[in-house]
Structure formats: C-alpha cells, structure tokens
C-alpha positions in Angstrom: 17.4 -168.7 -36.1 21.2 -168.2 -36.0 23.0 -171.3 -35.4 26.6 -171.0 -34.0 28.7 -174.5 -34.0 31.5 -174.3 -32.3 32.6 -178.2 -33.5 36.2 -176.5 -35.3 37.2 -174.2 -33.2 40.0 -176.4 -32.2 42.0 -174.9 -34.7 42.3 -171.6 -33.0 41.3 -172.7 -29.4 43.7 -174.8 -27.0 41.2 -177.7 -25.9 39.6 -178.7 -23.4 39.6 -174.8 -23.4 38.4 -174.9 -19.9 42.0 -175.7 -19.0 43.4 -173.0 -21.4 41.5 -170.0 -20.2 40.7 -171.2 -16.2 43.8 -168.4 -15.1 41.1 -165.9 -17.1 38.2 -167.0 -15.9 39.9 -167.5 -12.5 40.9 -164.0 -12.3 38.2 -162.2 -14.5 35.5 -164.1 -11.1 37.7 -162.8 -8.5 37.2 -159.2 -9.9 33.4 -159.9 -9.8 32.9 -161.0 -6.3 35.1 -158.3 -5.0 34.0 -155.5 -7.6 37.7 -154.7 -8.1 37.4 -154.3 -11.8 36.7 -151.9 -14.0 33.0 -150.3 -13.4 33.2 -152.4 -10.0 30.9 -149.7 -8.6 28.2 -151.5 -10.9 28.6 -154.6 -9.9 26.2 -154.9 -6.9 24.2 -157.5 -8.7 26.7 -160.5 -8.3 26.1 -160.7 -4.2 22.3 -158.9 -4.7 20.3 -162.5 -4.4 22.2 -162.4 -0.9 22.6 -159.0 0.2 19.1 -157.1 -0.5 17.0 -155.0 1.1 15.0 -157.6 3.7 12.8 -154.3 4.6 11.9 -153.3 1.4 11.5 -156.8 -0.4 8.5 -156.9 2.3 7.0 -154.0 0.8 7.3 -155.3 -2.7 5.1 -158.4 -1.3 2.4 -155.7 -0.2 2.6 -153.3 -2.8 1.7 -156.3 -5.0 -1.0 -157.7 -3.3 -2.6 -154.4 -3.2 -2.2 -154.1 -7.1 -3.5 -157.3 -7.1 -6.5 -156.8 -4.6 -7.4 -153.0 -6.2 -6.5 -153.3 -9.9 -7.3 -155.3 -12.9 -4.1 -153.6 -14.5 -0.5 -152.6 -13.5 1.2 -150.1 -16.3 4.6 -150.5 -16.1 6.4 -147.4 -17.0 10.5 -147.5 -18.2 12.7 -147.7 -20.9 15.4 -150.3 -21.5 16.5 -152.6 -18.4 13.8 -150.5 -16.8 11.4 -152.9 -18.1 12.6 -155.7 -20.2 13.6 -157.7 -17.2 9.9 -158.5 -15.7 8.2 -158.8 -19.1 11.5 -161.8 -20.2 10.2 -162.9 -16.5 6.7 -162.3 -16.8 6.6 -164.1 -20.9 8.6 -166.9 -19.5 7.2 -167.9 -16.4 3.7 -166.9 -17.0 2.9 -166.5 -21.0 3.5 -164.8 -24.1 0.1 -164.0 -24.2 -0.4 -163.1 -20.4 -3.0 -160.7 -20.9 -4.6 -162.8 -22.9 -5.3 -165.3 -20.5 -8.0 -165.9 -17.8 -6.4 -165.2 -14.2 -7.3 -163.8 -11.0 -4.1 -161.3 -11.3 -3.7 -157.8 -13.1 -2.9 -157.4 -16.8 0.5 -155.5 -17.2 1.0 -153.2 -19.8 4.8 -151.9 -20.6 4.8 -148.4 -22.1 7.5 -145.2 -22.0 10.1 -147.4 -23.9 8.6 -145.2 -27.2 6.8 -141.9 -27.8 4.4 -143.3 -30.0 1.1 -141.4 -29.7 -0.9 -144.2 -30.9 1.2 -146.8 -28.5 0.2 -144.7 -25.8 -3.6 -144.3 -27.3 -3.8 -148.4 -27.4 -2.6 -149.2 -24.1 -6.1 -146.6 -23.2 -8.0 -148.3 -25.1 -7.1 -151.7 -23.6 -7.8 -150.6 -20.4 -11.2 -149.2 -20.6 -12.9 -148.3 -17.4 -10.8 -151.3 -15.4 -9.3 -149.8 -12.7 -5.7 -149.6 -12.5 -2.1 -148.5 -11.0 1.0 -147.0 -12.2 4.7 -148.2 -11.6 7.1 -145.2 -13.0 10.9 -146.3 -13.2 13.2 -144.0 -13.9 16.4 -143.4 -11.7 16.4 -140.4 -12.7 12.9 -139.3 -14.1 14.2 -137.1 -16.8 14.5 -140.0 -19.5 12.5 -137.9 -22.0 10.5 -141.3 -22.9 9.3 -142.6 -19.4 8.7 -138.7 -18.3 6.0 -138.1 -20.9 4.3 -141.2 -20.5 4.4 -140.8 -16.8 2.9 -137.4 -17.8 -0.1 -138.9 -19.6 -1.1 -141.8 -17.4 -1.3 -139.8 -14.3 -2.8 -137.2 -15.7 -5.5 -139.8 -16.8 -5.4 -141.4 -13.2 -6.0 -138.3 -11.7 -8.9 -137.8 -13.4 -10.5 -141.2 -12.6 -9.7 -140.9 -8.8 -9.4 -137.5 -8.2 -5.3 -136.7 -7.2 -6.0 -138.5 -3.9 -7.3 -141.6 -5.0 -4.6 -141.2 -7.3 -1.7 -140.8 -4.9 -2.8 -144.1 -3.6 -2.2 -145.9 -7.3 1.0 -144.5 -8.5 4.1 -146.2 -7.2 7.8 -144.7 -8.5 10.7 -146.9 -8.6 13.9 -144.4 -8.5 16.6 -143.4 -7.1 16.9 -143.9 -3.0 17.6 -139.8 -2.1 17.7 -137.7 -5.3 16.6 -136.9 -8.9 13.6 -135.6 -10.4 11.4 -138.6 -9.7 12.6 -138.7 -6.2 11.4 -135.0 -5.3 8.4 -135.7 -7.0 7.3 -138.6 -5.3 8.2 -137.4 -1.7 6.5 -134.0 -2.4 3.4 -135.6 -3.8 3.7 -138.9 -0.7 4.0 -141.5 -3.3 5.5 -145.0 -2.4 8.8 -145.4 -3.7 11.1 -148.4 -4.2 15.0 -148.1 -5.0 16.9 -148.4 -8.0 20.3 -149.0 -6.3 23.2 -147.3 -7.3 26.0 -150.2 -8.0 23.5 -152.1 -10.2 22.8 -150.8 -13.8 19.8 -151.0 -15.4 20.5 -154.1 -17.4 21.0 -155.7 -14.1 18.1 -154.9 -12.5 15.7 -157.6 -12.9 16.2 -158.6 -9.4 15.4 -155.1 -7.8 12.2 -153.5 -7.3 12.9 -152.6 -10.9 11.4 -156.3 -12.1 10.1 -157.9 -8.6 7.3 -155.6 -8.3 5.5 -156.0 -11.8 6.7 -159.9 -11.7 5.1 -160.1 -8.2 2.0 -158.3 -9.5 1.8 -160.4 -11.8 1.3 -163.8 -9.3 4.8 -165.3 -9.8 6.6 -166.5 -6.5 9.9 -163.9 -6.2 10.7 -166.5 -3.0 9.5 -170.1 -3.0 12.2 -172.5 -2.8 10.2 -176.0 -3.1 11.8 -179.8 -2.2 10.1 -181.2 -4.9 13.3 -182.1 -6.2 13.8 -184.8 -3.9 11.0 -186.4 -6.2 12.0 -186.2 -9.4 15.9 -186.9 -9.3 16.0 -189.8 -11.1 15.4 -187.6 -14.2 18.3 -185.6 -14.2 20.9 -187.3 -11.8 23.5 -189.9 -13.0 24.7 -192.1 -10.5 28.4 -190.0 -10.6 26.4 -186.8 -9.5 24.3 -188.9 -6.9 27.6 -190.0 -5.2 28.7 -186.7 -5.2 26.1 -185.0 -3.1 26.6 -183.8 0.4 23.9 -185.9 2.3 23.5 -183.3 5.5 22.4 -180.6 2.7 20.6 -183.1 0.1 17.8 -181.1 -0.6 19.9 -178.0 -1.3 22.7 -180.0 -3.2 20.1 -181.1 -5.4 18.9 -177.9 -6.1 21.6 -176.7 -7.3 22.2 -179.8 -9.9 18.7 -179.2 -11.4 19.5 -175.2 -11.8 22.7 -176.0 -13.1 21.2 -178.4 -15.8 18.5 -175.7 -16.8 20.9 -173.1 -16.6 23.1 -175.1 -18.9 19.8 -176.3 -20.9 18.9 -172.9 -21.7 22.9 -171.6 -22.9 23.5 -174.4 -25.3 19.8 -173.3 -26.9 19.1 -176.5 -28.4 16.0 -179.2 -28.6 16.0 -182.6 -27.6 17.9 -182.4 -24.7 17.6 -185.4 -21.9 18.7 -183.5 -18.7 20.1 -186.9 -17.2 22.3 -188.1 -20.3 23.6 -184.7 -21.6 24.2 -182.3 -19.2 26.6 -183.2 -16.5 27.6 -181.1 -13.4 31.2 -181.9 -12.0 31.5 -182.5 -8.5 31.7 -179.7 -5.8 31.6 -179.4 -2.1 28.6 -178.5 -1.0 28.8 -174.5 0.4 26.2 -171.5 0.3 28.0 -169.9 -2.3 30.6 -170.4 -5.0 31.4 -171.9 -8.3 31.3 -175.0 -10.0 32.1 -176.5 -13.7 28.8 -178.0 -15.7 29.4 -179.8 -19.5 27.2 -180.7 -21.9 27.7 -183.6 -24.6 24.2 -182.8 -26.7 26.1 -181.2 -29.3 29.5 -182.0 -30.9 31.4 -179.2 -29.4 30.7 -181.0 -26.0 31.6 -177.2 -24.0 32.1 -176.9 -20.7 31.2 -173.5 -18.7 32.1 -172.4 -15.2 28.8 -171.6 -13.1 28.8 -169.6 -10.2 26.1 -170.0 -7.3 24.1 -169.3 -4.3 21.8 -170.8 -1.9 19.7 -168.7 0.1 17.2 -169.2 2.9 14.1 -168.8 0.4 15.9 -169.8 -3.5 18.9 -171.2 -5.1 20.5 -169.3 -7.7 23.1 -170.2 -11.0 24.1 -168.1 -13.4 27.3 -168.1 -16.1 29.1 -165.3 -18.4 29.7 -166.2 -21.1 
C-alpha cells in the first residue's frame, strides 16, 4: 500500500495551507460552478445531483425493475468511465463478490473494456441458460472494444429470443441525437438513455451511464433516510451540535455525517473515531455550497474545502483534491 505523510511539508508549504491557497481554491470553485474554465463544456457534473433529467431518472427506476423482474443477469457493456463507475458502486455498496452472493437481484457482468476472446467466452459460460439483458454504452458506438462485444452478445441474444424478444432486452446508453449507437437503436426501437454532452465519461457515475446497472443491481439511487437523528452522538462534538441550524436539523446533520465519511474515506487511514478526529467547521445552513472539514487522526492534521448539496431525495459532499 503507498503511504503518503504529509507531516514535513511545512518546509515548502505556508501553513495552515488552507489560508495560503484559499484565493486558489477560491477562484479555481468559482470556475466550477460557473463552467468558466478551461474544458467548462465538461463540467456538467458539478450541478448534475441537482439539475438531471426528472423524466428520464423515472425510466432508469423501470428499466431496472424490469431487469430485475425478467433477468437473472444484466451485461454491462463499456470501456473506461463507461463502466468503472457502477462496479466502484456496485463492489462498495453491495460486495466484492456480488455475484457470488445469494440475492433476489441480477448478477452483472462488465465486458467490452477488452477483446479477449476467452473474457468474452467466460462471461457465456457464467451465464448458462439464465436469462438475461444487455446495457451497451458507448457515446459514440464505434469504440472498437464495446462495438464487438455488443456484436457478440446480441447476436447471442438474438438467438435465445428470436430479434423481437431480443429488442425487448437490449438497452443502449449513448448519445441523446446522433452517433452510430444512436441510429442503431432508434432503427432497431431499442430504449435508450443519454450520455450527456458536458459530462465526460470519467464523470459519469451519476448518469444513466452507472444508475442503471447500480439500480439493477438493488441499491437505492434516491433514499435519503433520518436515521441520522439516532445516531448523532457518534460523530457530533458538542461544537458541531451548537452549530446546527435547528429549522433544517435533519438535513444539517446529514451533511456533518457525509462530510465525516467523505473526509474518512480521503485521509485513507484505520482507526478512525468519527466523533474525535474528523471535525467539520461551522456553516450556515443552505441547499448548496461549501464548507471546510479537518481531520486530527494523523499528524499532518489537513484541512480540505468540501463542497455540497442537499436535494429533495439525497445529500451530497464531494472535494478535489
């Protein structure tokens, strides 16, 4: 494992560094939320937890439950961002071993990120006679990779269902009115989800690109749960608890707890005790914005800037760093 202490780096770095790079971090934000930056036409993810497609995060909810309801397997068809988003999701929230494991939801297969023969051969093999669906993504569907494994597990669909049962089980994630894929899809009367156009694929965890598989696959994409009101006492201090706007408790809390795992998770280390080494600052309460978090588990002590959002049905954090 690679271990980066950051204890010393006083000799080179102005502390508390927060202080010395806050104009840059200031500045570096404001290009973010306004996507006045360089490749700001790809920045569509910052504001995407807020701004997406009501209409077609609906159909993502059905899409999935019909996987769910008609197939014991989902193949998941991409390359790159195209699918490592929902199997990080999927590993995390679910299992390492997900297929592995007894559920009542589909087994997802990733394939097209290779053109291994014998990948393709195994992922066959695995899925017997189980009946299945396909989710192609490809913005473009000329990514040499995805195109002949979209090739081979339709052709293979098409001769379990016939191409109209077929037509019913293959789903293509692309781009909203051109490309390869697109044409395909509309002249064949496949469903179709959008890879958007300001949001690369790296980014696209949060699109149709990772909701559908990670839907599939039985995890809530919108549950927002006041549980937290229960278990406070385990990561509030009392200087965060006086701190809380008590019109919007529930949500205030929220955000402390995704802070502190958000934080938990960047510093990468064991034996952390959420209440006595990770500290939010205090912030006014608002549905979006930023706030400073700082832990004091390892001797570097760093703070980070965190930005956030609260929606109707989840509360978001995330940092660059």
């Amino acid at each position: 494992m690679l271990d980066v202490r950051l204890f010393q780096m006083q000799t080179f770095l102005p502390m508390p560094y927060e202080d010395a790079l806050a104009p840059r971090l200031k500045l570096a934000h404001e290009k973010l939320q306004n996507g006045s930056g360089i490749g700001g036409d790809f920045t569509g993810w910052v504001h995407l937890p807020r701004d997406y497609d009501k209409e077609e995060f609906a159909r993502i909810k059905a899409a999935a439950a019909r996987i769910q309801s008609n197939s014991k397997a989902l193949v998941v068809i991409g390359i790159g961002g195209s699918y490592l988003g929902a199997r990080g999701v999927i590993e995390c929230l679910c299992s390492p071993n997900y297929n592995l494991k007894k559920k009542n939801t589909p087994n997802i297969y990733f394939v097209g990120n290779g053109l291994s023969s014998d990948s393709m051969q195994e992922v066959v093999d695995l899925l017997g006679d189980d009946d299945f669906t396909v989710n192609v993504i490809s913005k473009s569907g000329t990514t040499t990779e995805p195109a002949v494994a979209f090739r081979f597990f339709r052709k293979l669909l098409e001769e379990k269902y016939g191409r109209e049962g077929a037509r019913e089980r293959i789903i293509a994630t692309t781009d909203k009115s051109k490309g390869a894929l697109k044409s395909l899809a509309d002249a064949e009367g496949w469903e179709t989800f959008v890879v958007p156009d300001e949001i690369g694929g790296r980014y696209s965890v949060l699109t149709a690109v990772g909701l559908l598989p990670i839907a599939a696959a039985g995890i809530d994409i919108e549950y927002r749960s006041d549980r937290v009101l229960k278990i406070r006492s385990r990561f509030m201090n009392p200087e965060e608890e006086a701190s809380l706007d008590r019109e919007h408790e529930a949500e205030h809390l929220l955000l402390h707890w995704c802070a502190k795992e958000t934080l938990f998770k960047m510093i990468g280390r064991e034996e952390v005790d959420f209440l006595k080494h990770l500290h939010v600052r205090a912030f006014p309460y608002a549905e979006e914005g930023s706030f400073w978090v700082q832990e004091t588990r390892t001797e570097a002590g760093a703070a980070y800037i965190l930005n956030y959002l609260v929606a109707p049905d989840f509360v978001l954090t995330w940092s660059f760093i």
